[in-house]
VMD Tcl script that draws the C-alpha trace (Angstrom):
set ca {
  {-5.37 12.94 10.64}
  {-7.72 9.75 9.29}
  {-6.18 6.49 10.37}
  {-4.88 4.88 7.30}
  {-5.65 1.49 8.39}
  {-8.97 1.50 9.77}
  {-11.48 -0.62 8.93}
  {-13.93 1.83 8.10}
  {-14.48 3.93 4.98}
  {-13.88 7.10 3.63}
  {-16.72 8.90 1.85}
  {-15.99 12.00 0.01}
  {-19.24 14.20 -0.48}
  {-20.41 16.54 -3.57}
  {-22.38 19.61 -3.39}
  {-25.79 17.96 -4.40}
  {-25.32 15.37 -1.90}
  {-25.88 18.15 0.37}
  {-28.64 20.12 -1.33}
  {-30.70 16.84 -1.42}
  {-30.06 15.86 2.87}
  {-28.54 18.99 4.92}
  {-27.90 15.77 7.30}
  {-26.33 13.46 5.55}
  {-22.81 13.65 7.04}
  {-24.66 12.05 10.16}
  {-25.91 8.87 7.65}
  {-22.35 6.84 7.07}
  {-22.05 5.21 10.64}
  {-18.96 4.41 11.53}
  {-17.14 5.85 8.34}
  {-15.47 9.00 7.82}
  {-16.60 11.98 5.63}
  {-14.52 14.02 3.80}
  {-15.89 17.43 2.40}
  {-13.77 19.54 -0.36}
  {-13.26 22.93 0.31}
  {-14.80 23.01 -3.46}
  {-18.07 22.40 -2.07}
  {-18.03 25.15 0.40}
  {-17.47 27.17 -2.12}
  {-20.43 26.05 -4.07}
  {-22.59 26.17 -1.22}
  {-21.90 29.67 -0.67}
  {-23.29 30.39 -3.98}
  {-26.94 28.41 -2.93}
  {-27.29 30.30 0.53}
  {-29.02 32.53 -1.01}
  {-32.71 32.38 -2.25}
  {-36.40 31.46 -1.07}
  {-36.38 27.79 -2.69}
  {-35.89 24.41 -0.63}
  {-32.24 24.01 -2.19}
  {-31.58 27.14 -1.11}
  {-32.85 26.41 2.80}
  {-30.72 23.39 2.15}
  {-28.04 25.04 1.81}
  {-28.10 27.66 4.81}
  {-29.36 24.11 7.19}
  {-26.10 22.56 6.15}
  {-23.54 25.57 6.69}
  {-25.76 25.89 10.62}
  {-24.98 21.83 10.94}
  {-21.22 22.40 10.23}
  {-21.19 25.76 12.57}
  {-22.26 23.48 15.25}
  {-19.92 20.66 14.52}
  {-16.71 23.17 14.38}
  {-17.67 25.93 16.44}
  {-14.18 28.57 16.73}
  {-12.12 25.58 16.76}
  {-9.52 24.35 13.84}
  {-10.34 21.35 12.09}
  {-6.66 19.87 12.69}
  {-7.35 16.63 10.96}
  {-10.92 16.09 11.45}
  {-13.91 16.68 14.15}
  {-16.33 13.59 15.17}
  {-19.39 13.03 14.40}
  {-20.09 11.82 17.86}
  {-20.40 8.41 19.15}
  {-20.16 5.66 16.37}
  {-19.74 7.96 13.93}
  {-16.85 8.61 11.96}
  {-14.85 12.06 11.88}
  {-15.84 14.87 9.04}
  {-13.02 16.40 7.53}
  {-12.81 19.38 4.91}
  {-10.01 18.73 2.37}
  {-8.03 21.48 0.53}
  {-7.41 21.72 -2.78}
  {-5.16 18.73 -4.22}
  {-2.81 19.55 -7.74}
  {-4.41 17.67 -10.86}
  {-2.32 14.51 -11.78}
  {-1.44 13.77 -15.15}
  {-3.99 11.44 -16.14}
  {-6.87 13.99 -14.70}
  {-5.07 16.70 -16.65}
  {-5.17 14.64 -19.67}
  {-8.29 13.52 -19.23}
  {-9.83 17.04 -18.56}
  {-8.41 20.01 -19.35}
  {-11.30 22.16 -17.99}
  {-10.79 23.21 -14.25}
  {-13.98 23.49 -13.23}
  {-15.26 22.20 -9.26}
  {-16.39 19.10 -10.53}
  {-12.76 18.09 -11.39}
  {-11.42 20.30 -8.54}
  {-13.60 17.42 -6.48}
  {-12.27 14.48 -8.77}
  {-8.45 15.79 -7.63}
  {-9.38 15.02 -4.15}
  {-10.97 12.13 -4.49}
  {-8.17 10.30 -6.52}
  {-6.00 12.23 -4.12}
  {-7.30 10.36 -1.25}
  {-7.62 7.30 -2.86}
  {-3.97 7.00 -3.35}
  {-2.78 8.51 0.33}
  {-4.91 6.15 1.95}
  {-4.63 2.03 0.00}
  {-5.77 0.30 2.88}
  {-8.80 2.01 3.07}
  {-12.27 1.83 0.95}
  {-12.38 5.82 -0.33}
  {-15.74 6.54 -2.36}
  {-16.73 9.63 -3.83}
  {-20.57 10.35 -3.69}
  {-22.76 12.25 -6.05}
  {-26.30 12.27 -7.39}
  {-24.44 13.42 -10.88}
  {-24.01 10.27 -12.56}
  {-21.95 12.16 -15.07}
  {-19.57 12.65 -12.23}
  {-19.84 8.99 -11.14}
  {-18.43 6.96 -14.92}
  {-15.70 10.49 -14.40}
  {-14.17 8.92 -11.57}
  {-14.35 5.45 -11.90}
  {-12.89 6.11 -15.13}
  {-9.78 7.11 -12.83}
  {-10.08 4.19 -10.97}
  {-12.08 6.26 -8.11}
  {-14.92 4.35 -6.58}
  {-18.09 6.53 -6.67}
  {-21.79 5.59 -5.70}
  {-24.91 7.56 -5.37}
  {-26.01 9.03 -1.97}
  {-29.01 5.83 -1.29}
  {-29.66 6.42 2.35}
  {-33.69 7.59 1.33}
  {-33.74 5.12 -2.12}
  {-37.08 2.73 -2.01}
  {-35.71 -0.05 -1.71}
  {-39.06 -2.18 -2.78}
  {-39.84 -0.92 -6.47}
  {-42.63 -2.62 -6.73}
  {-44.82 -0.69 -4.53}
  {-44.05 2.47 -7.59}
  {-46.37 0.49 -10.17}
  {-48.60 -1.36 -8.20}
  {-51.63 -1.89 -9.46}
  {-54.97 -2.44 -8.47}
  {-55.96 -5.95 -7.36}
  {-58.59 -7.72 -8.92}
  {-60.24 -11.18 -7.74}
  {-61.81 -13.55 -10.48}
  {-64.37 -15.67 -9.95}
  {-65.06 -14.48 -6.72}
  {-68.02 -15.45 -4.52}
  {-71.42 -13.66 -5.91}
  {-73.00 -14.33 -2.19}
  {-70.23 -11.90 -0.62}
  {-70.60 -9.42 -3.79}
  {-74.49 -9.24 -2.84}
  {-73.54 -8.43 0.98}
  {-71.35 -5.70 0.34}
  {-74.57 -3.90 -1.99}
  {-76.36 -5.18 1.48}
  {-74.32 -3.66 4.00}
  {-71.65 -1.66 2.69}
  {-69.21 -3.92 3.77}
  {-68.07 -7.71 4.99}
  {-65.34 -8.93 6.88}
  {-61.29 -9.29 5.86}
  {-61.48 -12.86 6.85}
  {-64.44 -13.97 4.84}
  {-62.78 -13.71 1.77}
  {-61.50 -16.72 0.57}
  {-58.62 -15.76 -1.45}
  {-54.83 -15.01 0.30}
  {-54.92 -10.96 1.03}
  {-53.14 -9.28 3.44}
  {-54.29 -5.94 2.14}
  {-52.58 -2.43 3.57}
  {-54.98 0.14 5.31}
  {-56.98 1.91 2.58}
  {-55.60 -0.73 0.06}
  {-58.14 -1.10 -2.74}
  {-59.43 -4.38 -4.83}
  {-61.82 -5.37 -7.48}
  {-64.10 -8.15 -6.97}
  {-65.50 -10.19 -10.11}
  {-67.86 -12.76 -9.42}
  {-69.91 -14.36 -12.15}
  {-72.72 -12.70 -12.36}
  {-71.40 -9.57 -10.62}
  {-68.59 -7.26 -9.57}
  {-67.77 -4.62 -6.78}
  {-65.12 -2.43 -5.82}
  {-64.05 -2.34 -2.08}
  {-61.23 -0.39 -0.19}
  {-60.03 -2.44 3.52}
  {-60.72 -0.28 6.41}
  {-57.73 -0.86 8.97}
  {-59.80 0.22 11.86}
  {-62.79 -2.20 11.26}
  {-60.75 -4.72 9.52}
  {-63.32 -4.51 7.11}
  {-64.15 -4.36 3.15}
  {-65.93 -1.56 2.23}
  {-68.07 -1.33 -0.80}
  {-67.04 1.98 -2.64}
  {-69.33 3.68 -5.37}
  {-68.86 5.59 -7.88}
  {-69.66 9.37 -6.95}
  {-68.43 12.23 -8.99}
  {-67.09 15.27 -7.97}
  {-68.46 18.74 -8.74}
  {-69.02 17.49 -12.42}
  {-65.96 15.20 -12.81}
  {-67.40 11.40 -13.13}
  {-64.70 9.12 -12.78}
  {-64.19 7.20 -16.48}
  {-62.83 3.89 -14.81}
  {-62.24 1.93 -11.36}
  {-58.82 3.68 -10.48}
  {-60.48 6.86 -10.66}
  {-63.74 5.61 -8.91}
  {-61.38 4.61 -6.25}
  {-59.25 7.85 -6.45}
  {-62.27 9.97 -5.64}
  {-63.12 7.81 -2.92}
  {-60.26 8.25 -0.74}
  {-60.07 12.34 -2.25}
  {-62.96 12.89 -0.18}
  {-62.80 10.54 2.79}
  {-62.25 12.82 5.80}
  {-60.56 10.33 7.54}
  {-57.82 10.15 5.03}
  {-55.30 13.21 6.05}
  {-52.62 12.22 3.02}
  {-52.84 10.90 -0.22}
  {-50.56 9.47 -3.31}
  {-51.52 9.61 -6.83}
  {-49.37 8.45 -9.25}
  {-49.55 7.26 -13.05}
  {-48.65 8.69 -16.21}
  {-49.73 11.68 -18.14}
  {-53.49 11.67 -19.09}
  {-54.81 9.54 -16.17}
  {-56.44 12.49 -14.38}
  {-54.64 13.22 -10.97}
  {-54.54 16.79 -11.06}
  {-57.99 16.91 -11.82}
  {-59.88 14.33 -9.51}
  {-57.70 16.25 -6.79}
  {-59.16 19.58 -7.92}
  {-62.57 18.48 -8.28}
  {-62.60 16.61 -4.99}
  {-61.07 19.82 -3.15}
  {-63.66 21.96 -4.74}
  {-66.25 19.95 -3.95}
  {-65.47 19.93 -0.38}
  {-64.32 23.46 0.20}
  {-66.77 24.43 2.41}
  {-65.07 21.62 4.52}
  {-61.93 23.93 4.50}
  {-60.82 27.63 4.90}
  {-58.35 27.55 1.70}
  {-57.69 25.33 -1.63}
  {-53.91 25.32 -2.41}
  {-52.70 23.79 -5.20}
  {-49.11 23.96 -5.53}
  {-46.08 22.73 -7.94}
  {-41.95 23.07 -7.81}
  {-40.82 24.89 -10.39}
  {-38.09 22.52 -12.31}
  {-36.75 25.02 -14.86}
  {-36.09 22.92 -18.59}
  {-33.27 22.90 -20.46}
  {-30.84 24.64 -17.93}
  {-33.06 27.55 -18.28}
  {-33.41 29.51 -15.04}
  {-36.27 31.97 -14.76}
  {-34.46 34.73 -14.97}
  {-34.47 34.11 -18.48}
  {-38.11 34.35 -19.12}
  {-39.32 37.97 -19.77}
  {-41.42 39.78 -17.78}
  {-42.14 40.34 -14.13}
  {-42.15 37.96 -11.20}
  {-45.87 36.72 -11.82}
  {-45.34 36.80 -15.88}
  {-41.97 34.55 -15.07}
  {-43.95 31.59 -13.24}
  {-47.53 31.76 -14.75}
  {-46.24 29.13 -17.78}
  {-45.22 26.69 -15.00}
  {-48.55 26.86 -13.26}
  {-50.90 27.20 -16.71}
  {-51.56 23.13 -16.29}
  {-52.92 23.74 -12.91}
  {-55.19 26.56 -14.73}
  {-56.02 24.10 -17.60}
  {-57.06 21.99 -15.21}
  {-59.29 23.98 -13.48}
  {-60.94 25.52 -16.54}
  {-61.70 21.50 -17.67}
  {-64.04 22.07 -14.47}
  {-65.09 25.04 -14.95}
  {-66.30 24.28 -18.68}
  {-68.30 21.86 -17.20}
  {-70.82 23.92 -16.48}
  {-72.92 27.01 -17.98}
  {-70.64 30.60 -17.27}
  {-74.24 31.60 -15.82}
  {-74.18 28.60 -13.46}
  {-73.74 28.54 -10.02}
  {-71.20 26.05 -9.88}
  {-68.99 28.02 -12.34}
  {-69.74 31.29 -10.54}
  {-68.84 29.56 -7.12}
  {-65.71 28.60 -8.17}
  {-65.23 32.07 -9.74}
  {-65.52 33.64 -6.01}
  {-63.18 31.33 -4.29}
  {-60.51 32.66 -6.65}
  {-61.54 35.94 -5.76}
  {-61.54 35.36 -2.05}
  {-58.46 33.99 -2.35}
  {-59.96 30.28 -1.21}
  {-58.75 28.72 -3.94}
  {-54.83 29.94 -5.02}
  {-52.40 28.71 -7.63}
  {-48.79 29.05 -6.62}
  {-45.56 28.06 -6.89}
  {-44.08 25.54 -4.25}
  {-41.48 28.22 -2.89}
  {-44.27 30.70 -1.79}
  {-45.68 28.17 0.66}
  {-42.27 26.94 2.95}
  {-42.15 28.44 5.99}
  {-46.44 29.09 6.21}
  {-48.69 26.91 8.90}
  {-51.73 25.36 6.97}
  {-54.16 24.61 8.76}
  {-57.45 23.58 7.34}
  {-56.55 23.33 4.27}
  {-57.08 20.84 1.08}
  {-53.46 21.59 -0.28}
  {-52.43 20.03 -3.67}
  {-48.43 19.08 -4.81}
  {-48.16 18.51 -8.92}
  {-45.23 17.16 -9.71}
  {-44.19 16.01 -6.56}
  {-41.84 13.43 -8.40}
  {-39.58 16.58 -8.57}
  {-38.96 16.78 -5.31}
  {-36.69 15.24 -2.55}
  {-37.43 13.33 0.31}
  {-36.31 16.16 2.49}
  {-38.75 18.40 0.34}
  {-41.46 16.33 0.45}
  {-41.04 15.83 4.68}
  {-40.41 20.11 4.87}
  {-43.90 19.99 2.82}
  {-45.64 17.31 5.17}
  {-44.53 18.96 8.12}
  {-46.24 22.33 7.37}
  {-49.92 20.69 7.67}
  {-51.95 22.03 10.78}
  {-55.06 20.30 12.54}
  {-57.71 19.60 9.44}
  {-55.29 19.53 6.70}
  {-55.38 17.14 3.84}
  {-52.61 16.52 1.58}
  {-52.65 15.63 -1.81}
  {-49.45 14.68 -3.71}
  {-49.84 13.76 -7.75}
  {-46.77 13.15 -9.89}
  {-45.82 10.73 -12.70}
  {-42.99 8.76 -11.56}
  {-41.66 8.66 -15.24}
  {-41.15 11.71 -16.31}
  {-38.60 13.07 -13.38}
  {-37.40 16.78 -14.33}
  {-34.74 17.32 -11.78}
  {-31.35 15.95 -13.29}
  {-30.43 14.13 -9.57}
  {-33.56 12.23 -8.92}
  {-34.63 8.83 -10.41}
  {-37.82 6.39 -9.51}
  {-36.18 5.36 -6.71}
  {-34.64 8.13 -4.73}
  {-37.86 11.17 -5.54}
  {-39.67 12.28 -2.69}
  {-43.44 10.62 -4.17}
  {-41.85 7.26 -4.27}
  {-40.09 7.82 -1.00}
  {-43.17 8.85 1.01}
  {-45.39 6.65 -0.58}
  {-43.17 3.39 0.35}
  {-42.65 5.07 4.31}
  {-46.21 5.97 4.79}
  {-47.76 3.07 3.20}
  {-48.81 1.26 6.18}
  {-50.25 4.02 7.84}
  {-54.31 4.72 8.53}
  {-54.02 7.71 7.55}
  {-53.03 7.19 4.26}
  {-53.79 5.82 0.91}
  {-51.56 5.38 -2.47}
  {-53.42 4.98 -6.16}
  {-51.65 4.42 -8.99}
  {-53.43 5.33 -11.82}
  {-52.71 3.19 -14.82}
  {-55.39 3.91 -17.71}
  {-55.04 6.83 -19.50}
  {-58.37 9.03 -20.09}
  {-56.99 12.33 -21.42}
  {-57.43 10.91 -25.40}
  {-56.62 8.14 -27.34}
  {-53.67 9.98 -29.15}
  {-52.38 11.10 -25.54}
  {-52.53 6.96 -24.63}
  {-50.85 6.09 -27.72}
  {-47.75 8.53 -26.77}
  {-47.83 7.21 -23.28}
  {-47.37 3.99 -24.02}
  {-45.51 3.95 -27.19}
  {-42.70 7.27 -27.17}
}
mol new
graphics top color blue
foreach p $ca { graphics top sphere $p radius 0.5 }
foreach p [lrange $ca 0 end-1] q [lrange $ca 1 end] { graphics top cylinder $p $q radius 0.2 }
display resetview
């Protein structure tokens, strides 16, 4: 049995705790972890299935194997040293103000039960039920149950989500003319107070002049970037210029774009892939399928490949904004017209890729505000030797009902990896799509 007057805390888990970290019974210390049986019983119904909630899931019912083996749970099984003990909890009778309060027995308030359950058995103790449903969250601290969201992989700094790109006034025209000189000057010969990140980019403005640099980590030097377009796409403003820059840096294995809709991620990633494929064996673009309004696919008519092609048509209208670009006679057009038929450049739904090796290859993620952090690691971890990484998403405009702008898998990577060579964030800010798409943006 739990110790009713420990010091520690009790943490009672629901199902989409679980679907979002297969290991997060191992991420509450000291404190101990009760699981319904109600969320077995829901997890049984997720083993199944190719998609990442699904190999959630099946990674969380292996975990528990391990933990409880052929023995009896008889009160609860540790966690191992300074951890708490995990404990699955049977079905508890509804009380009278739960009953009153909902009359619908569904698992949610099969979970509720427990939690208020537990709450009363033990006073002494700090009981807290934990869900990424927020719905389920005002449920039970309207029956005086504490509840929190699951926080262990929230960013915790928010302001590296809309940071924007930094731009020095009045800066000295005598550097500005260097970098057009050389390509470059030193970190410490600017004036002003940086401490800029690797890749971290900047806008200089001097009086007469202005230049955009990016700070290389390794020479702990400013480099001058220009504006180069990719296989027809010229960038429209800075964030783009700078966007394209570290696109098609070799040196630069994974990248973060963010912004809002219209600001032309999905497409300087495209172009830049396309204009380096001869760099790489395979183009991949790539985005989860977050079905709308409850709607699963199996609602859709049609086959398999008739069920997901309206979730991937904006990675085809993005490629046919290249494509149109140039003459159909072309050999640009016709070029990219035989990687398709090669199969070196493929459209396809993030489920089709877990489980592959990808190895030299320039693979795309749309949407990745959609996914978790334990998606977006699964993802990351799949990239062989000359693999570059692309991630897009606008941060929001979050589909998936237990995610926000601080707990999605873009904002968690890009705050983790942020100090890393290897790596380089852009948040995109202006929008270039139209003037009516701008308007919406910034105005609905």
């Amino acid at each position: 049995m739990l110790s009713k007057t420990s010091k520690s805390k009790i943490f009672i888990l629901d199902t989409n705790v679980i679907l979002h970290d297969h290991t997060c019974i191992y991420q509450f210390q000291d404190n101990d972890i009760i699981l319904p049986i109600t969320v077995l019983e829901e997890l049984d119904k997720f083993k199944r299935g190719n998609d990442l909630i699904n190999y959630q899931a099946r990674e969380f019912v292996r975990v528990l194997d391990e933990i409880v083996g052929d023995e009896l749970f008889n009160g609860g099984k540790s966690l191992g040293k300074g951890k708490g003990k995990l404990r699955i909890e049977t079905g508890k009778p509804f009380s009278e103000s739960l009953k009153t309060s909902f009359r619908e027995d569904i698992p949610d308030h099969r979970i509720l039960a427990i939690a208020e359950y537990m709450t009363q058995s033990y006073p002494k103790r700090k009981t807290i039920l934990v869900s990424k449903d927020i719905n389920l969250r005002m449920k039970a601290k309207s029956l005086g149950v504490s509840a929190e969201d699951y926080k262990t992989d929230q960013v915790t700094d928010e302001n590296v989500l809309s940071k924007t790109i930094t731009t020095f006034d009045n800066f000295d025209d005598t550097l500005i003319s260097t970098m057009y000189e050389n390509g470059s000057v030193g970190v410490e010969e600017i004036k002003q107070e940086v401490r800029p990140e690797p890749n971290e980019c900047f806008i200089f403005k001097g009086n007469n002049s202005s230049v955009l640099g990016r700070f290389d980590a390794a020479s702990k030097r400013m480099q001058r970037v220009e504006k180069k377009s990719a296989y027809g796409i010229k960038p429209r403003n800075a964030e783009q210029t700078f966007s394209l820059n570290v696109l098609m840096d070799p040196t630069i294995q994974l990248v973060a774009l963010t912004g809002k809709a219209g600001t032309g991620k999905t497409l300087l990633a495209l172009a830049a892939a396309i204009e380096m494929h001869k760099s790489f064996d395979q183009i991949l673009l790539a985005r989860p399928i977050v079905a709308l309004s409850n709607r699963d696919l199996g609602f859709l008519p049609g086959d398999a490949s008739e069920k997901i092609n309206p979730y991937m048509q904006p990675l085809f209208d993005n490629l046919s904004v290249i494509k149109h670009v140039f003459n159909p006679r072309s050999k640009e057009y016709l070029q990219i017209e035989e990687l398709q038929k090669e199969e070196k450049l493929v459209i396809t739904p993030l489920a089709y890729i877990r489980g592959r090796s990808l190895s030299n290859s320039f693979f795309i993620i749309d949407e990745a505000q959609n996914l978790t952090p334990h998606e977006i690691k699964t993802i990351i971890t799949r990239a062989g030797e000359g693999t570059k990484m692309v991630f897009t998403g606008d941060l929001q405009q979050i589909d998936s009902p237990y995610l926000d702008m601080k707990s999605n898998g873009l904002a968690y990577m890009t705050d983790r990896m942020r100090n890393q060579d290897l790596f380089a964030h852009i948040n995109l800010v202006k929008g270039e799509r139209s003037y009516l798409a701008e308007l919406a943006s910034n105005l609905l």
